[in-house]
N, C-alpha and C positions, 0 to 999 in steps of 0.2 A: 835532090836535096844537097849543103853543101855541110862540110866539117870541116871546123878550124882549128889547125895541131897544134898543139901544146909544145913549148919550149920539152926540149928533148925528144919528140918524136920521132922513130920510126917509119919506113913505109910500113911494117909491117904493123905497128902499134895503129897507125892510120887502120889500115883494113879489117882491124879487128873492131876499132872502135867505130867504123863504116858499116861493111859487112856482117861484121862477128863470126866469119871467118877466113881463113886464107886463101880457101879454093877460088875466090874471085879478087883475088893479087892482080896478077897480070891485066885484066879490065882495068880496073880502080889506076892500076899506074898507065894505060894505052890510054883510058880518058883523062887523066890528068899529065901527059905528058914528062911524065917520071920515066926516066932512060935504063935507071938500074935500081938493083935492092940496096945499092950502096950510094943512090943521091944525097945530099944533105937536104932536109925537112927544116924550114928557117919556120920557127915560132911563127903563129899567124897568120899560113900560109895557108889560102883557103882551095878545098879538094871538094869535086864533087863527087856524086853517087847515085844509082838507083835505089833507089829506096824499098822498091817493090823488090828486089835481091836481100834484102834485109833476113839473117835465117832467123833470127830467133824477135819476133816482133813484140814479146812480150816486153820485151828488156830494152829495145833501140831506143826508148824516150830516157833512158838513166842519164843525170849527169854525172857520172867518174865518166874522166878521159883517162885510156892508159898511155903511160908516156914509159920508154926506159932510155936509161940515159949509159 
């Protein structure tokens, strides 16, 4: 699946809004070719995911992104 960040994003605000939660950071940034927790995330930038990783499947179709700035 893919997720598109939001102006202010995060890697971490990414993985939350991916995953829902952090324990699969370091995936999320080795398949997206993210170097550090301190890259810039430019508006727009589209990240993929497994989907099947997803923890809480109740909730992954919401639309709030979270973004912190």
């Amino acid at each position: 699946m893919t997720f598109i960040a939001p102006d202010g994003a995060t890697i971490y605000d990414v993985c939350l809004n991916t995953y829902q939660t952090l324990n699969l950071l370091v995936k999320l940034m080795t398949d997206n070719g993210i170097n550090g927790v301190n890259d810039t995330i430019n508006a727009g930038t589209v990240f993929t995911f497994d989907e099947t990783l997803v923890k809480n499947l109740q909730t992954k179709n919401y639309k709030v992104k979270y973004a912190t700035k």
